[in-house]
C-alpha positions in Angstrom: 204.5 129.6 61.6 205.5 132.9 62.7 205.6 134.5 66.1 205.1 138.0 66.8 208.3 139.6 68.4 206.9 142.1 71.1 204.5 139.7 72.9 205.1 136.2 71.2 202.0 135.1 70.4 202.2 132.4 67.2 200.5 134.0 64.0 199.4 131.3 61.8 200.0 131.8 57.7 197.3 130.6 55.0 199.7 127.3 54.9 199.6 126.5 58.7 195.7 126.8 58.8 195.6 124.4 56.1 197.6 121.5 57.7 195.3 122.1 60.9 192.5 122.1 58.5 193.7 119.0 56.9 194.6 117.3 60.5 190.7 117.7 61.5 189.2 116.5 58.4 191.4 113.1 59.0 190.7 113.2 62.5 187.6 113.2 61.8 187.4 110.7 58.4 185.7 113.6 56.4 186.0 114.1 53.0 189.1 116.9 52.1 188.6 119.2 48.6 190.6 116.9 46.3 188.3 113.9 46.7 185.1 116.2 46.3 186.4 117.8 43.0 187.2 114.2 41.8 183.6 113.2 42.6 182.4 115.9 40.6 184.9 115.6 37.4 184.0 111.4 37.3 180.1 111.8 37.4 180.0 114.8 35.2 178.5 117.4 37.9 178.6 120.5 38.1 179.0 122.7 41.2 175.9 124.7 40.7 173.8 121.0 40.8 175.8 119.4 43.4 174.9 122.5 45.7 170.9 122.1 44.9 171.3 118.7 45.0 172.3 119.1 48.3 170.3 122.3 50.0 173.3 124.9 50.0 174.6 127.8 48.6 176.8 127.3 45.6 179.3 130.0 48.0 179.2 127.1 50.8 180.2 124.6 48.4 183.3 126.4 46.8 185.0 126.9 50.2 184.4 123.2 51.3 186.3 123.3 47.5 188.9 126.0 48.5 189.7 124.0 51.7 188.2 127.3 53.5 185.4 126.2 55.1 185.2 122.3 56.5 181.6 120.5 55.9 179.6 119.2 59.0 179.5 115.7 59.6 176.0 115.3 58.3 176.9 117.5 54.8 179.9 114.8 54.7 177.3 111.5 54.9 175.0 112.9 52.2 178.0 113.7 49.9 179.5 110.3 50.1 175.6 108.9 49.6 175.0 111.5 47.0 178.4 110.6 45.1 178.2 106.7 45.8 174.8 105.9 45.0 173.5 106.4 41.9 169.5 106.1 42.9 170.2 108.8 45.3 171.9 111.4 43.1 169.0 111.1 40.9 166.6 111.7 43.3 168.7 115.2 44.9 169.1 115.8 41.2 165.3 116.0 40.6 165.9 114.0 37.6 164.0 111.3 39.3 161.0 112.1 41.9 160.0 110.2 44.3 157.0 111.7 46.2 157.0 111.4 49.9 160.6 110.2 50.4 161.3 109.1 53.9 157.4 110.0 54.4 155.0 107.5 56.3 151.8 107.2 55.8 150.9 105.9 58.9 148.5 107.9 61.0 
């Protein structure tokens, strides 16, 4: 970390926001980019279908990737559901449908 010499404010460098960036996502128990990449190499996924699987722009998912942008807590739930169960991944896949998920038909 630098500091400026005429008024001494800190400047942070690319590798000082990262640690920070790291510190939160363990603060906070969220998934970093090394375990989301590894999710996507051991099931075979592509970015492109993890980010429609999920409602997102492909752009939103390659900075979660880059470590440049850190994913809500809610984006962090469905990607551990999304990676951990199978049923799941197929339904946000579309390669199985299930009409009216989560949809009572109570009136």
């Amino acid at each position: 970390m630098a500091q400026c010499r005429a008024c001494g404010e800190l400047v942070f460098d690319d590798r000082a926001d990262e640690q920070v960036s790291d510190v939160l996502r363990s603060h906070l128990s969220l998934l970093t980019p090394g375990p989301i990449r590894q999710a996507l190499r051991t099931l075979g996924m592509q970015q492109k279908t993890l980010a429609a699987s999920l409602g997102i722009a492909e752009a939103t998912l390659s900075r979660w990737l880059s470590g440049g942008l850190i994913q809500s807590r809610a984006m962090d739930n469905l990607l551990r559901v999304c990676f951990g169960i199978p049923a799941v991944r197929e339904v946000l896949t579309g390669a199985k449908s299930v009409s009216d998920l989560g949809v009572s038909a109570e009136t």
